[in-house]
N, C-alpha and C positions, 0 to 999 in steps of 0.2 A: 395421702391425707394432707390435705393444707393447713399451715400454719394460719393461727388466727391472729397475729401481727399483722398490722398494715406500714409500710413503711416508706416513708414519703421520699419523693425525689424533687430537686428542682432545676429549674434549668441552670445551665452555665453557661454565661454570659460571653465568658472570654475563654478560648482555648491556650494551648502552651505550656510546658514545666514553670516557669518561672508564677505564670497565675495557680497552676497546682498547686503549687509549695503556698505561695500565699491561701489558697483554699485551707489547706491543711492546718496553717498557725492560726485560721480562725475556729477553728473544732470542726471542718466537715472533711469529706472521703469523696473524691473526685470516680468517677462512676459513668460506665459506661452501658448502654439496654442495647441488644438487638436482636435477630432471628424474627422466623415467622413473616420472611420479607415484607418484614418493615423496614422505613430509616434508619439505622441509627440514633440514640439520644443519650446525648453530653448531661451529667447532671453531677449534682452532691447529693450524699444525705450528710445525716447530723451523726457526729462520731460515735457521743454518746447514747444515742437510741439506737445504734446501731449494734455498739459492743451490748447494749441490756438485752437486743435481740438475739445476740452470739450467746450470750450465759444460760438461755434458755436448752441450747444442746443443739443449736442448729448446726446442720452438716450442707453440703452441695448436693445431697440429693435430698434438701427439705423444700417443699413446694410453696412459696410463699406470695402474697400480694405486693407489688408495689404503686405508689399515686403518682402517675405522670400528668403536668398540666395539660396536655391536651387529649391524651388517650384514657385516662382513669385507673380504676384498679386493671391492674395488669399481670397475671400470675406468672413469677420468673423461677429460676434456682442460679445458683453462685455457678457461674462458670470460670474464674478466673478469681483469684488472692494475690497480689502483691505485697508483701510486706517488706517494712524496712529492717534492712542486711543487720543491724545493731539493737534498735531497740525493738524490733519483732512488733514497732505500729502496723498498722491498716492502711499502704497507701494506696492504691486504687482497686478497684472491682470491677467487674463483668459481672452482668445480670442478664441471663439467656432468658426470653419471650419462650414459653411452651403454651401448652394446649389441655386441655387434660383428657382429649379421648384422643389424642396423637402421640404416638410412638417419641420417647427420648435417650439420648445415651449420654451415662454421666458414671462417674467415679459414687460405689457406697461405700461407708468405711463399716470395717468389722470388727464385732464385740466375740471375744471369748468366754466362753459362759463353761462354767465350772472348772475344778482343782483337778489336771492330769494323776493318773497312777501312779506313770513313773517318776513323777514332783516329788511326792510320798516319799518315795523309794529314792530319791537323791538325786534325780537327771534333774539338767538344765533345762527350762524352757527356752527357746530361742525363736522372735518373731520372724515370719517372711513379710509378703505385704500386707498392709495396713486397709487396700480397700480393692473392692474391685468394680472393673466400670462391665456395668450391664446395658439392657435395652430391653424397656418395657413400656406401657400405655402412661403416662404421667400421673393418671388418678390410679395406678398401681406400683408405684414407685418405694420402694421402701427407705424411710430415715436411716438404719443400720441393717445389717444380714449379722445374724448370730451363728456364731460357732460353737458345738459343742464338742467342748476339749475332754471330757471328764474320764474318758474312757482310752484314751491315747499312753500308750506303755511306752518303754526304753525304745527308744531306738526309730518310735512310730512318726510318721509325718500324715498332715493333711496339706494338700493341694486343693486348688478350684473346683478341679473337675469333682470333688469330696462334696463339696457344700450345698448343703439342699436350700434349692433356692425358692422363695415364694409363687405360689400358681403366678403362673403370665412372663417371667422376670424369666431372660437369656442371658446367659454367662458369655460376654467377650472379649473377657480378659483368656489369654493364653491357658488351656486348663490345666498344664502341668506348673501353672505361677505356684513357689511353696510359700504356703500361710503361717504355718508353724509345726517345728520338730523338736522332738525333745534328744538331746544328746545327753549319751548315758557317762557315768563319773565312775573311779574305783568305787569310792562311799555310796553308789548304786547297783553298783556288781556286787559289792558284799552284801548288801540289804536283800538284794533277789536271791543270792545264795543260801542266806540265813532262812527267808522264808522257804525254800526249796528244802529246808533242813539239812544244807551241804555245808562243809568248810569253805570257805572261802580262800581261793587258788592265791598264794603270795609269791610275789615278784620277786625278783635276783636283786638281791642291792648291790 
């Protein structure tokens, strides 16, 4: 699904760090469009309509418009974020040219959906990665892949190859990448023992 933001680009006039940095102290984001062998095009947007379109939950696999002076609306996704090393600005982007009945491969980030068992019962949740890059039709493209944790006990892990992914949508990321495992505590051995209605085993001090 595409975003109903449109978001302007305009040319840049002069290439360089040093006119970047100047772009940048005047509030814009030096920006780069390509794919779909086309040229290349050098542009800014405006920082601030840019970060109001960030707050909405956009990710690099949200399909959005952009207006270029000579080509029009142009539907891209974030291929590329630079930020700066300190204060975590927005200093440049890539804006990948797609298609929307053309095959794309991009990073989706994943949401965990619901409270694990063994959470209950005292184990750690511990994340693996954060997204995984697919390859699907562009107008099947999903914002996020959900995972559901709810039923993940001590000791359990989910990997890629786990994740049920959307009709159309190919996993290829590595499929033994781990997502997330829960690592079990004493204060979860004894909770599972308790409910097991057993003593709980104490250690040599």
């Amino acid at each position: 699904m595409i975003a109903d933001t449109v978001i302007e680009v305009k040319a840049r006039q002069k290439l360089g760090s040093n006119e970047a940095r100047r772009c940048r102290r005047a509030g814009a984001i030096p920006v780069n469009v390509y794919g779909r062998k086309r040229p290349s095009f050098h542009g800014l947007v405006d920082r601030k309509a840019f970060a109001a379109f960030v707050r909405k939950g956009v990710s690099r696999a949200t399909v959005f418009n952009i207006s270029l002076p000579e080509e029009g609306l142009v539907p891209v996704i974030i291929r590329e974020v630079q930020t700066h090393p300190v204060r975590g600005s927005i200093e440049h982007l890539d804006f990948l040219r797609v298609a929307m009945d053309e095959p794309v491969k991009t990073a989706v980030p994943l949401r965990l959906q619901g409270e694990p068992l063994g959470v209950k019962q005292g184990a750690v949740l511990q994340r693996g990665v954060r997204t995984l890059t697919v390859k699907c039709l562009t107008a099947q493209l999903p914002k996020e892949i959900v995972v559901d944790i709810a039923d993940l006990k001590i000791g359990g892990r989910i990997y890629a190859q786990d994740v049920k992914l959307p009709e159309g949508v190919q996993l290829l990321s590595p499929p033994t990448q781990l997502i997330v495992s829960l690592v079990g505590t004493r204060a979860s051995a004894e909770a599972v023992a308790a409910a097991a209605g057993e003593a709980p085993k104490k250690g040599k001090k």
